[in-house]
N, C-alpha and C positions, 0 to 999 in steps of 0.2 A: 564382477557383478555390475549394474547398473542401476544406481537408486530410483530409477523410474518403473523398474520390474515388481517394485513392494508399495501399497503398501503403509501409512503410519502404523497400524497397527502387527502387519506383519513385521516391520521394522524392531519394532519393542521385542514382541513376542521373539522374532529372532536370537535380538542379544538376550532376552531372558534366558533364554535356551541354549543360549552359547554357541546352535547352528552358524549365527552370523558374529563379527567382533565390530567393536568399535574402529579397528586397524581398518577391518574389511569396510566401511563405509565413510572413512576419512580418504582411503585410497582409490573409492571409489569417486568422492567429489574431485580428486585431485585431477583425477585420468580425462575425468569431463571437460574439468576445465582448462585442462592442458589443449585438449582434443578440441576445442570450438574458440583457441583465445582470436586465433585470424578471423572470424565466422561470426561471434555473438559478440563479444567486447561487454561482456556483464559483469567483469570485475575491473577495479579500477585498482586495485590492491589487494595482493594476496598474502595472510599470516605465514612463518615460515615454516614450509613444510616438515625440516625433521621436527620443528616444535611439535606442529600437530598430530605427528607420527608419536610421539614421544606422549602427548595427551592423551589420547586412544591409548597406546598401550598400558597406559597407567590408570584407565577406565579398566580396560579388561582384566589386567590384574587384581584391583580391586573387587569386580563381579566375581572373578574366579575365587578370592576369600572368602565371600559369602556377604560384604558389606552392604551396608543400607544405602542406595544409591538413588537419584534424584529422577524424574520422571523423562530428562533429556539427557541423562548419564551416556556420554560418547557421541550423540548425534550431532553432526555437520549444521551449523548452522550461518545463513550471511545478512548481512548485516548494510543494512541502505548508508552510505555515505556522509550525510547528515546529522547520523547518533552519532553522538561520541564514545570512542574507544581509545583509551589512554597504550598506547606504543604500538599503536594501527595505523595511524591517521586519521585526520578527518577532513576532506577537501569540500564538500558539499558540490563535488565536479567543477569547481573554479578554481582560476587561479588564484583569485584572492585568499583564497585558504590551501593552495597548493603543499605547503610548506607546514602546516598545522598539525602539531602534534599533543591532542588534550590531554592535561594532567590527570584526569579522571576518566570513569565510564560512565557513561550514560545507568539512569539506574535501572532502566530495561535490561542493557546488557551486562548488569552486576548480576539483577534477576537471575537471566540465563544461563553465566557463570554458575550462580550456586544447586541452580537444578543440573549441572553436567553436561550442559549442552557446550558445545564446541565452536568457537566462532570462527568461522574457517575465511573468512575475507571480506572486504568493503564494496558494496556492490554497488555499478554504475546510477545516472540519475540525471535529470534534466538541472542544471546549474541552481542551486538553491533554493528546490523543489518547485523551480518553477517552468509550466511544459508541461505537455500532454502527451509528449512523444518518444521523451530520451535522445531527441537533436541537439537541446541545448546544453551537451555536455562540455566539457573543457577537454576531455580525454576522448572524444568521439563519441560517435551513437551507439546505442546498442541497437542489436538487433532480434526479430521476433524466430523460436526455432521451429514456429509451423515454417515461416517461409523467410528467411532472410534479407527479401527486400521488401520486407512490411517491417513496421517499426513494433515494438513490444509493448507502447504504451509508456505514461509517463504519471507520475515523474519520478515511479518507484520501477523502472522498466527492468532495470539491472536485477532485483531482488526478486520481478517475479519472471524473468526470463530463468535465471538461475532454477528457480525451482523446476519452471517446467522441460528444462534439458539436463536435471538431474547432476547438476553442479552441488546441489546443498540440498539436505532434507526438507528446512525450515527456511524461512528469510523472514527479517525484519524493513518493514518500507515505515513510509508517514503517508500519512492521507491529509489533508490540507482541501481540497474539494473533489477527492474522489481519486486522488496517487496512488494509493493500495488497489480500489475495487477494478477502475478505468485498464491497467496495467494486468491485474489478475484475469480480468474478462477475456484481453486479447492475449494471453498467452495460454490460457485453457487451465487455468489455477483457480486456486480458493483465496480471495482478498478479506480482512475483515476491518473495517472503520468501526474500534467500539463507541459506547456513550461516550462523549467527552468527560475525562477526566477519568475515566477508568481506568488506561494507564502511566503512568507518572511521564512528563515532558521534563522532566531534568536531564540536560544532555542532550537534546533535540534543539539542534540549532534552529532559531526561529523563521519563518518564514513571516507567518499571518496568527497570532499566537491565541486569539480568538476561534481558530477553526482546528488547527493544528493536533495530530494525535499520529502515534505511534501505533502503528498493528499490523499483526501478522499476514503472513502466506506461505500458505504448504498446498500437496496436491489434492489433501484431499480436505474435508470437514471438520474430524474428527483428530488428524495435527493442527488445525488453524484452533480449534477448541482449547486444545492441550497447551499451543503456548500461550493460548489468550490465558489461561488459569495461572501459566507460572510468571506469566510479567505481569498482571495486571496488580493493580492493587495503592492503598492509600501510601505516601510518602511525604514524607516532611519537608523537604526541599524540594517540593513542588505545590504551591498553594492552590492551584486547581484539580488537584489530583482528589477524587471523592470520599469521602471518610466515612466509608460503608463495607463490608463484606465482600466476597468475588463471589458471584452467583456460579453456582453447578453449571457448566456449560456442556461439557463432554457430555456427562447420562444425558444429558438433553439431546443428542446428537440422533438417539435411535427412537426417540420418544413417539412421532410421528404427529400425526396432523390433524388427529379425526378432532373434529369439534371446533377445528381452529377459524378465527372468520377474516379472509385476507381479502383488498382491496388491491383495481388496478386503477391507476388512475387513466383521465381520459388522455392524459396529454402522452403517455411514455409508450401508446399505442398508434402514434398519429400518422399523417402519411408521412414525417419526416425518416421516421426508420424506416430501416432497408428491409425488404420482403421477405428475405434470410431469416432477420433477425426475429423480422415479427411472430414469423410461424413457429422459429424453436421456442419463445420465448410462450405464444399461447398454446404449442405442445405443452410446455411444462408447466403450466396452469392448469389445463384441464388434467394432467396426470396428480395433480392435488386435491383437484376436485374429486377426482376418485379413490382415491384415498380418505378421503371424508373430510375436507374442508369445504368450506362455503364461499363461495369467490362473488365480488358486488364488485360495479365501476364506482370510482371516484372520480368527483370533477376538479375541486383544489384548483380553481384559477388562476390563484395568486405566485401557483409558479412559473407562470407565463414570465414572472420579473427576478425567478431565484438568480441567474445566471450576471444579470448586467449588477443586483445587487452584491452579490459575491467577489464581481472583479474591482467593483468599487470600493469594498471593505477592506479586502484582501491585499489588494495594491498599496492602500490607506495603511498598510500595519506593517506592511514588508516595506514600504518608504521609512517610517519610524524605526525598524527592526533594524534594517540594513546600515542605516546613518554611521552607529558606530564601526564600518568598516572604514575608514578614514585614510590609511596611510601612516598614522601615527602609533596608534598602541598595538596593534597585531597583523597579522595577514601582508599582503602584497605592496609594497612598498616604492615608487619609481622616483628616480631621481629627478631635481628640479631646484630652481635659483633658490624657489622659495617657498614658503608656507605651504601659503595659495594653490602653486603651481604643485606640488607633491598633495594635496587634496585632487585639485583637476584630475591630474594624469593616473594618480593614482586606480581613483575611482572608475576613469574613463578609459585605462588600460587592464585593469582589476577584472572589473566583471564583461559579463558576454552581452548580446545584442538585449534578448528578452528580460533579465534582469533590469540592463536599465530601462528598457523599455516600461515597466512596470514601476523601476520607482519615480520617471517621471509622473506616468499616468495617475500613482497612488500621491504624491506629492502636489498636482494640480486640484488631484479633490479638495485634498486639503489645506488649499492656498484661501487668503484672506480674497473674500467675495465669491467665492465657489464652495467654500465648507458646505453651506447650508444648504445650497441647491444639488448637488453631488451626493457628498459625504452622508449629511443628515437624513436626505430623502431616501437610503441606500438601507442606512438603519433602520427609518421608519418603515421599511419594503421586507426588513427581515423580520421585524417584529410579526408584520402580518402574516408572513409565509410561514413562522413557526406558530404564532396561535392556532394555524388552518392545519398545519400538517399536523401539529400535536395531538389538536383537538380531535381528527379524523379516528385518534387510536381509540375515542372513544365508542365506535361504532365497529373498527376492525380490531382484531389483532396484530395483523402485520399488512405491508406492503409492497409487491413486486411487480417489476415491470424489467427492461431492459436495462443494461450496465451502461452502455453506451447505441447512439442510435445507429453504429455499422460494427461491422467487425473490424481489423488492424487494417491500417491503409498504409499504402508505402510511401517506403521514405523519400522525401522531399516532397510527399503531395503537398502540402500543408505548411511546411515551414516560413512560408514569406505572404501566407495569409492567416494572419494570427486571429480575427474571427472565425473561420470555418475551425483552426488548433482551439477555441473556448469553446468553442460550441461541444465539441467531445465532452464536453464534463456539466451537461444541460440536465442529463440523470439521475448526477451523482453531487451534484451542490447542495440540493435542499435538505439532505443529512447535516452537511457542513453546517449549515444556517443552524438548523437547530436543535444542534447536538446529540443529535438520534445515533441509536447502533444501524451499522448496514452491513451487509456480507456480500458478495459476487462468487455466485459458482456456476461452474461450467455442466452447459444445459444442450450441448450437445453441439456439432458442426454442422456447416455451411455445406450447401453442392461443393462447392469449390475447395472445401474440408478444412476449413479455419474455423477455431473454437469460437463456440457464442458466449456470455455470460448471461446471468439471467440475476438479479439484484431483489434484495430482502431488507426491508425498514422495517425498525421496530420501534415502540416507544423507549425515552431514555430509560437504563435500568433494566431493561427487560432481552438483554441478548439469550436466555436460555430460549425463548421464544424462537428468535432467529436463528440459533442452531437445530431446531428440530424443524423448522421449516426447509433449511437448507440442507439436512440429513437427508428428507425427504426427497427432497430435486434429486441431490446426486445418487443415492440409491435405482430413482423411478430413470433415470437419464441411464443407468450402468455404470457406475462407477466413476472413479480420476479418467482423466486424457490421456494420451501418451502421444506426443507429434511424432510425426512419422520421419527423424531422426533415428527414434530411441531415446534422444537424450544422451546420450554417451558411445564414444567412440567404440 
């Protein structure tokens, strides 16, 4: 079989029915990712397989009992390199954590554990969630399975390439300014950035911990719903995790749109997006309109500044964040006469070009006679950008425009002009900023037959919103993607 032929809800209903087994879709990820390891490079690490054979079968015996089983009982799931998974690893794609092996799991992936979900491997990622393209791996690139020499997106590229070649049912990425949606866009998947602090960052090695969040991607809606429901939620060992209820997301999923009142703003239509994008993206606008939502421009000038205030924050907190890789208490270690010199080398032999590129950058904002003028002015740019964005929800209900302003571009375009690689996440910052839910689903392809994504803002708290918006697209679009691989050998 091939997990791209279902599907989440045929998936369920399957093992419900016993038509399909857990065996049957652990041996199905396995076949994939055996079949694309020369071609996609989406895992960096793989669980071991009789284990997983051995989990499945002991799913399916359990169902065959008649036991009470958890809503992701048997299904394949991967797992972005960044969470921690205690006797997986954890690399964050550097060498500086090459060798990392966390005493614990992340409490995403305890979450996932206890609903039966299967965590089937650590998937690829741009070096310390930092990248827009999954070049800046330590383990190499991955690559995109519409066309392999387009990149998949970053910095979650691994987790949503996996999905969309039917390596893993579900995948877990982080979104940081846009690593889920940006990644989900160009591979023809469903990405979901929730409100901040919906679900718990224990275990999510830090990048930016200000913007930082853990969310799903699956093919279609309605599994990106299902895991947001089973990882989400308040946690104690994580103090910005929300201390509120998990909203219904799923029944949200087929709710539909009539009455709903959604903004485009003027900037995510501008001449800088590609002509591709623009038309599938106001194809699926007016298919909402027809449906019975009410669509108005928005103007929101003030995210003309989201982008350069994001790289200044972001930089600013991964310089802080990063600090403790040293040389000394964990990670990558190089030998040297002295102290000093095993800080230097370490650091300077540890991580890859754009890491440190960034913690310079983030560390000059913050340098004594530039805080103010950088750093502070950066802050003061978010405050604005979230009163305007926030404020807007009070006239719409939600906000869609494009995921990113082209479809996946190939590899090496980009890599050694690190403004055009920031500019990809021009769309997908001003959630980051301020804290908003967003989702990216796939709104149909290009001439050229590369998936578009088409992107959903909501106010914080209000993601049942955004899944019945994004219900909408993917139904009025026809359904999940499938590249024209198959996804499996």
């Amino acid at each position: 079989m091939r997990l791209t032929d279902h599907t989440f809800r045929e998936i369920v209903r399957g093992l419900e029915s016993r038509e399909l087994s857990s065996r049957d879709l652990v041996g199905a990820a396995l076949e994939a990712i055996h079949s694309h390891t020369d071609t996609l490079n989406t895992f960096i690490r793989i669980a071991d397989p009789e284990q997983l054979i051995g989990m499945a079968r002991a799913v399916d015996d359990a169902r065959a009992r008649g036991d009470v089983l958890g809503p992701l009982a048997g299904i394949p799931v991967a797992v972005k390199d960044n969470i921690a998974t205690r006797g997986l690893g954890t690399t964050c794609a550097s060498r500086m954590l090459e060798s990392f092996d966390p005493p614990y799991d992340a409490t995403a992936v305890t979450r996932l554990g206890a609903a039966g979900g299967i965590v089937i491997g650590k998937t690829n990622m741009d070096e310390f969630a930092m990248g827009s393209s999954n070049e800046h791996s330590f383990y190499g690139p991955a690559r995109n399975p519409w066309d392999v020499g387009r990149v998949p997106g970053g910095s979650s590229g691994g987790s949503a390439a996996a999905v969309a070649a039917g390596e893993a049912v579900l995948a877990l990425g982080s979104d940081t300014g846009g690593s889920v949606r940006q990644p989900a866009g160009f591979c023809g998947v469903v990405g979901v950035k929730p409100t901040y602090g919906r679900i718990s960052r224990y275990g999510l090695i830090a990048f930016a911990s200000s913007f930082d969040q853990i969310g799903p991607l699956a093919r279609d809606v309605e599994g990106a719903a299902v895991l947001l429901e089973v990882i989400a939620g308040a946690d104690h060992a994580d103090a910005t995790s929300l201390r509120m209820a998990v909203p219904e997301c799923v029944t949200a999923v087929t709710r539909g749109v009539a009455g709903l009142r959604l903004g485009v703003p003027e900037r995510f239509l501008g001449p800088d997006v590609d002509s591709d994008v623009r038309e599938r993206v106001e194809l699926a606008v007016t298919r909402l309109e027809r449906a019975g939502a009410t669509v108005r421009s928005l103007a929101l000038p003030s995210l003309s500044h989201a982008v350069a205030a994001y790289y200044l924050i972001a930089d600013a907190e991964a310089s802080a964040n990063l600090a403790r890789y040293d040389g000394v208490g964990f990670g990558y270690r190089a030998a040297a006469a002295d102290l000093d010199g095993v800080f230097e080398r370490s650091r300077g032999e540890g991580f890859g070009l754009e890491v440190k590129r960034r913690i310079m950058l983030g560390t000059y904002a913050l340098s004594a006679g530039y805080r103010d003028r950088y750093y502070a002015s950066a802050q003061e740019a978010r405050r604005c950008i979230t009163s305007e964005l926030l404020g807007a929800f009070d006239e719409v209900d939600g906000i869609v425009g494009p995921v990113s302003p082209t479809v996946a571009f190939g590899l090496g375009e980009r890599v050694s002009d690190p403004l055009a690689m920031y500019l990809s996440d021009i769309f997908t910052v001003p959630a980051n900023l301020t804290g908003a839910a967003a989702i990216s689903v796939p709104c149909g392809t290009t001439s050229g037959g590369l998936p578009v994504g088409i992107q959903v803002i909501v106010d914080r708290f209000n993601e049942p919103t955004m899944f019945a918006v994004a219900g909408e697209i993917e139904r009025a679009s026809g359904g999940p993607l499938v590249p024209p691989t198959r996804g499996a050998a």
